[in-house]
Structures are given as structure tokens and as C-alpha cells.
C-alpha positions as CSV (number, residue, x, y, z in Angstrom):
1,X,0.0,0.0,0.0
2,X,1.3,3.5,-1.5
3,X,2.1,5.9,2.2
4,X,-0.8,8.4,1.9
5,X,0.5,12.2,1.1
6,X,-1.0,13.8,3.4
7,X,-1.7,12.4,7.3
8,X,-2.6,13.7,10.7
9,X,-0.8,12.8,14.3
10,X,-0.2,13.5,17.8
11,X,2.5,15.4,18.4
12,X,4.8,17.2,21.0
13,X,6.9,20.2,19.8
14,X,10.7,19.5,21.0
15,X,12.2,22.6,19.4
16,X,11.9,25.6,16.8
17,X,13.5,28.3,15.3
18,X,12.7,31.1,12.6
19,X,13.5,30.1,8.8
20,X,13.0,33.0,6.1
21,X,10.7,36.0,6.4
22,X,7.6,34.3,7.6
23,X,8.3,30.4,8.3
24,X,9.3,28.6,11.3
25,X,10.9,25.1,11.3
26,X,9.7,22.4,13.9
27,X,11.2,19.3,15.8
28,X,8.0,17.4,16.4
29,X,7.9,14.0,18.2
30,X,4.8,11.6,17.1
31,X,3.4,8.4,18.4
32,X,4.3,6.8,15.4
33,X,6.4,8.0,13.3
34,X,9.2,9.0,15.5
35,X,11.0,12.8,15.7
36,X,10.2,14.5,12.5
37,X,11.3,17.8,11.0
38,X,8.5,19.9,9.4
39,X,8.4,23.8,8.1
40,X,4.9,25.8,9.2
41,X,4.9,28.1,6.6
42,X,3.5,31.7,7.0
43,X,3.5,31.2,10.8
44,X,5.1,34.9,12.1
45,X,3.2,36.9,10.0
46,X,-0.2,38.1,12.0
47,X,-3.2,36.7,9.5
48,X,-1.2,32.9,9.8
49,X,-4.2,30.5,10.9
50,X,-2.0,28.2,12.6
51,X,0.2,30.6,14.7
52,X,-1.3,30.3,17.7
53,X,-1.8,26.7,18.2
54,X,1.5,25.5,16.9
55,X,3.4,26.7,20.4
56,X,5.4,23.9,22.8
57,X,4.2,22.3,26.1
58,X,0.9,21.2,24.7
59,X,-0.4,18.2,22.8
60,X,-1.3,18.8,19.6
61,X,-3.1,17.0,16.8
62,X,-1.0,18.2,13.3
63,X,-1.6,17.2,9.7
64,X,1.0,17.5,7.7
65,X,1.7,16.8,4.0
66,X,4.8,15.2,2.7
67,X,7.2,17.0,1.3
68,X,10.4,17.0,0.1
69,X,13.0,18.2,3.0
70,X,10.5,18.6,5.8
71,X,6.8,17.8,6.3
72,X,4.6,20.7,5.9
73,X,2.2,21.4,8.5
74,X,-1.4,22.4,7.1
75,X,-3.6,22.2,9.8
76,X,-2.6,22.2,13.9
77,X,-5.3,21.7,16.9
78,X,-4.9,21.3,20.4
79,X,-5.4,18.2,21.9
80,X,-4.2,18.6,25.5
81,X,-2.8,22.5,26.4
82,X,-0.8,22.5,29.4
83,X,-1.4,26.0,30.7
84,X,-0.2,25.4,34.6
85,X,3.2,24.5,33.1
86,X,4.0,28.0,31.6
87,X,3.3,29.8,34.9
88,X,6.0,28.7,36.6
89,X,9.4,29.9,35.2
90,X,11.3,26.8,36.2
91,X,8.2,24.2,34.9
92,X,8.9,26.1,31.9
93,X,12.9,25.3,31.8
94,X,12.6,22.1,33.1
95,X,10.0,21.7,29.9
96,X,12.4,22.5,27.7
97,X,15.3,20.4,29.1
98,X,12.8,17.1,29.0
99,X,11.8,17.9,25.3
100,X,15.9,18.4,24.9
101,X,16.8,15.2,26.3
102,X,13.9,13.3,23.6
103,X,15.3,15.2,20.8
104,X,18.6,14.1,21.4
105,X,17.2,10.3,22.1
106,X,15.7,10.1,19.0
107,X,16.8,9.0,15.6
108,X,14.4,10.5,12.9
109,X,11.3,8.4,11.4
110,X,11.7,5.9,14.4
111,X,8.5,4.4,15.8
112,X,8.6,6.3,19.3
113,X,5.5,5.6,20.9
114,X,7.1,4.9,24.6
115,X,9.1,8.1,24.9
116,X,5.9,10.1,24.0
117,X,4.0,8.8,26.4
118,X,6.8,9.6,29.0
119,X,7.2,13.1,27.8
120,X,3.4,13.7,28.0
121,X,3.2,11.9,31.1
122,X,6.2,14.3,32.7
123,X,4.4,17.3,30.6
124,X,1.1,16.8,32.9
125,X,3.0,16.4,36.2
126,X,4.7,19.4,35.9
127,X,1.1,20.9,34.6
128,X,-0.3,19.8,38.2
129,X,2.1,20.7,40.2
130,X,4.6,18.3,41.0
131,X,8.1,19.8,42.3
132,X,9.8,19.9,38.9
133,X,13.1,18.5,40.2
134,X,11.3,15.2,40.7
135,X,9.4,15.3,37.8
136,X,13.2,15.8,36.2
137,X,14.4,12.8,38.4
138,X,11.6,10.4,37.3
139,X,11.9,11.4,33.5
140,X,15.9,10.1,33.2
141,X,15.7,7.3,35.1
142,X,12.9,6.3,33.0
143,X,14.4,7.4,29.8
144,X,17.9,5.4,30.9
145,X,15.2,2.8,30.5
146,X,14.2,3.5,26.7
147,X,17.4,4.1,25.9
148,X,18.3,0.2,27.6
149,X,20.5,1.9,30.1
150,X,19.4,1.4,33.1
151,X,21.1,2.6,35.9
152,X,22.5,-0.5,38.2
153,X,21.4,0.1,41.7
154,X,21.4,-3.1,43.3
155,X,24.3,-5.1,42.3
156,X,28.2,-3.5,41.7
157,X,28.4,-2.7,38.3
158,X,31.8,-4.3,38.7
159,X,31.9,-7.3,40.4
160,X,27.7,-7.5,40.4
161,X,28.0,-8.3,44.2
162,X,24.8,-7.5,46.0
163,X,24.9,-4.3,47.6
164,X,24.7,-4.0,51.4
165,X,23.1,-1.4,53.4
166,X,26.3,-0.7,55.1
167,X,29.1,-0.5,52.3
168,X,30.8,2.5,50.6
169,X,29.1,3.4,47.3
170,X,30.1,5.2,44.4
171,X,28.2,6.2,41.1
172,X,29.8,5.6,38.1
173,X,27.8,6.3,35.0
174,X,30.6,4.7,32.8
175,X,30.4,1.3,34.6
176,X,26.4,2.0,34.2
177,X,26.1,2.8,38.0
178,X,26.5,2.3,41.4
179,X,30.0,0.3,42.4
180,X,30.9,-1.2,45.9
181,X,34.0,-0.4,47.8
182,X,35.8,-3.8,46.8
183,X,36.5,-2.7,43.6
184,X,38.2,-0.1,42.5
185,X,36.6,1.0,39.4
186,X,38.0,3.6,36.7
187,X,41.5,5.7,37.3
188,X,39.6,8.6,38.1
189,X,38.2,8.4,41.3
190,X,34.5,9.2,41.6
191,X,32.7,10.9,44.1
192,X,30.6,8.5,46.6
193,X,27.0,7.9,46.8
194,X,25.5,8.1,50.5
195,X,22.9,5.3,51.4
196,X,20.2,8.0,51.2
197,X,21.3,8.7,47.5
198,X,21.4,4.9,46.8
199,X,17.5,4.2,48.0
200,X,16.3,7.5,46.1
201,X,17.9,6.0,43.3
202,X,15.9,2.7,44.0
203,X,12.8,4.7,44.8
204,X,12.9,6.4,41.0
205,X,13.1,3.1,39.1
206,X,10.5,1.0,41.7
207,X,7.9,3.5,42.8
208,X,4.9,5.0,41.3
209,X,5.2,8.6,40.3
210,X,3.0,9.2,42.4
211,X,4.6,7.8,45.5
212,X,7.6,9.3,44.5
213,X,6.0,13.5,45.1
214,X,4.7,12.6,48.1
215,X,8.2,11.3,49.8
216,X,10.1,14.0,52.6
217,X,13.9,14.1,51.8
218,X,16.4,15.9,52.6
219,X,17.6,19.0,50.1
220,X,21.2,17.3,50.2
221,X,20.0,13.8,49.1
222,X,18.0,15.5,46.4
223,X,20.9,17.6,45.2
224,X,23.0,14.5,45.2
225,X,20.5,12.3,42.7
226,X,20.3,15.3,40.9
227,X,24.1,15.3,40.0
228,X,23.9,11.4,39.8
229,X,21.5,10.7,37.2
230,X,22.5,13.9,35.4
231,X,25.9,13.0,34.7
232,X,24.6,9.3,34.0
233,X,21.8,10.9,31.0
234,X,24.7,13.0,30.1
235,X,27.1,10.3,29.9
236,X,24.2,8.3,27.8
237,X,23.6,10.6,24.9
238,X,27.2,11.7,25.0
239,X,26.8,15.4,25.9
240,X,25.3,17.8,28.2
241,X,21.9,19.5,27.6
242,X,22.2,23.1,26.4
243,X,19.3,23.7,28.1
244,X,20.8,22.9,31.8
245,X,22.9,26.0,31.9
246,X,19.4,28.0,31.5
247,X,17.2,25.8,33.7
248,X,20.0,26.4,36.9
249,X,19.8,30.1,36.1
250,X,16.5,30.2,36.9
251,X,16.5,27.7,39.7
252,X,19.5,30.3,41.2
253,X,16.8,33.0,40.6
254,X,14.3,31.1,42.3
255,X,16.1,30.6,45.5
């Protein structure tokens, strides 16, 4: 069967930027078909149709029409518009550094239904209210996941001894994560991992999201995942998001 012309999908805008006098060209991820690129022509100037629906943090339903280079959008509705998320200035950044982290997931035209899902899924936590830095959290652990990375939290990434409650840890992404103190792991000594760390660790691959906004940690034990599971994403795709130097700005603000 001939692939129809012209077709209509979910989609997520993971980045834009202005092309020509009028046009704008998208990043979109889709159920089905993966991260496409696609051109929205007209958009910037004030009579375009489409110019107000075609915006990020939302769910929209887009029908495009093959083309060439890029898909061309022709019509754009919204299925699911995240308001909540835009009026907080760090939901916003974190946004952006979740859509970042799919881009850079993603190969183009590849089936992507799973990291969708978990980018719409993080999209309406951070719309209700959920403390942004575990939304964050939740999202690269479960991306390590899609990506068939995930973190090793319960054996030695070395030796894959069980760990025990009270032995030295340390987190070394490039080992694929937590080693015991028997082994001595890379040249470059790496910073530990307290118990608390370890069981948050756990607690993002195990629990329900859910579960997970409701639990009372310590700031320090937060800051430490943070750094942990960053550096392991990081270490993942290969480089650092552009959009983390932003996203701390306005965290920095914020406190």
C-alpha cells in the first residue's frame, strides 16, 4: 500500500526556530512515526491560521503533508494544552530540558511511541504541580530505561555483588552505575554515593510517580540524585543539555 501524502498525528513540539521571512521550522515528536522535522509556513506573520496553536508544552493533533525536506504542516489543533506548566518559570525550563533530552534520544522516522508517552506523562506532572526537580528525576531514570541503560542500583556494576546497606558506594555512569567499595573501578576516582542517595535511586526506578511526590527528603540527598542521574543521561547521549545552563539560572533566581 502507497504511504498516503497527506496524514494527521499527535504530536509534541521538541524545538523551533525562525526560517526566512515568515516560516518557522519544527522538531515534532509523534506516536508513530518518531522525531520528524517539518516547516509551518507563514506562521510569524499576524493573519497565519495556525500561529497560535503551533506553540510547545501542549499536545497537539497536526496534519501535515509530505514533502520534500520537511513535512509541511497544514492544519494544527490542540489536543491537551498544558497551561499550569507555563506559569512557573522553572516548569517552563525544566520543559524544555525534558523535550531536549527526547530530541537528542531520538533517531528520525523511528517508531517512538514509549518516549511520547513519558514526555506527556512528565508534561502533565509538571502541569499539576509536582516539584519539577522530581518530575526531572523520574523522567531520566525512565528514559535510561528507553534508551536500555538502566542505571544498576542493586548489584556492583563491577563485580555485580549484592549491595549491602552498610558499604561505601560510588556512582559511576561509565560502569552503568552504582559500584561497591571492593572494587576499585575507573582511574579517576569518583565521588561517593550516600545510602540515602542509593535508596532514592531505588525509589525512581520502583515507585509509582505518584509515590515518588509525596516522599520527605532531605535538600542534600536530592541535590545528590540530581548530580547522579544527570551525569549518568549525560554520559548516555554523549553530551550535556544546552538547556541545563538556563534551567540552573533560573532555579539560582528562584532561591
Amino acid at each position: 500500500m502507497p504511504i498516503p501524502r497527506r496524514y494527521t498525528t499527535d504530536a509534541i513540539v521538541l524545538s523551533r526556530f525562525d526560517f526566512g521571512e515568515a516560516d518557522r521550522i519544527l522538531t515534532l515528536i509523534t506516536p508513530g512515526s518518531g522525531k520528524l522535522k517539518a516547516i509551518a509556513k507563514g506562521i510569524r506573520r499576524p493573519t497565519s491560521r495556525i500561529g497560535g496553536s503551533l506553540e510547545p508544552f501542549a499536545e497537539l493533533q497536526v496534519s501535515l503533508a509530505r514533502g520534500r525536506n520537511f513535512e509541511v504542516v497544514t492544519q494544527v489543533s490542540v489536543g491537551h494544552a498544558w497551561l499550569r506548566l507555563r506559569d512557573s518559570l522553572e516548569g517552563a525550563a525544566t520543559a524544555w530540558y525534558l523535550a531536549e533530552l527526547a530530541d537528542r534520544s531520538l533517531e528520525e522516522r523511528t517508531a517512538a511511541e514509549p518516549l511520547y508517552s513519558l514526555l506527556r506523562r512528565a508534561y502533565e506532572l509538571l502541569d499539576a504541580g509536582m516539584a519539577a526537580g522530581r518530575v526531572a528525576r523520574w523522567y531520566e531514570m525512565h528514559l535510561a530505561d528507553e534508551l536500555g541503560v538502566r542505571p544498576e542500583v542493586d548489584r556492583c556494576a563491577e563485580c555485580d555483588r549484592m549491595l549491602e546497606p552498610d558499604g561505601r558506594f560510588r556512582w559511576v555512569p561509565q560502569l552503568g552505575g552504582v559500584i561497591c567499595d571492593r572494587c576499585p573501578g575507573p582511574a579517576h576516582e569518583r565521588a561517593g554515593l550516600s545510602l540515602e542517595g542509593l535508596k532514592l535511586l531505588k525509589a525512581y526506578q520502583r515507585l509509582d510517580v505518584v509515590a515518588i511526590s509525596s516522599l520527605r527528603l532531605a535538600e542534600t540527598t536530592e541535590r545528590e540524585v540530581e548530580a547522579a542521574l544527570r551525569e549518568f543521561v549525560a554520559h548516555a547521549l554523549e553530551r550535556n543539555a544546552r538547556s541545563l545552563a538556563f534551567l540552573d539560572e533560573v532555579r539560582a533566581g528562584v532561591s
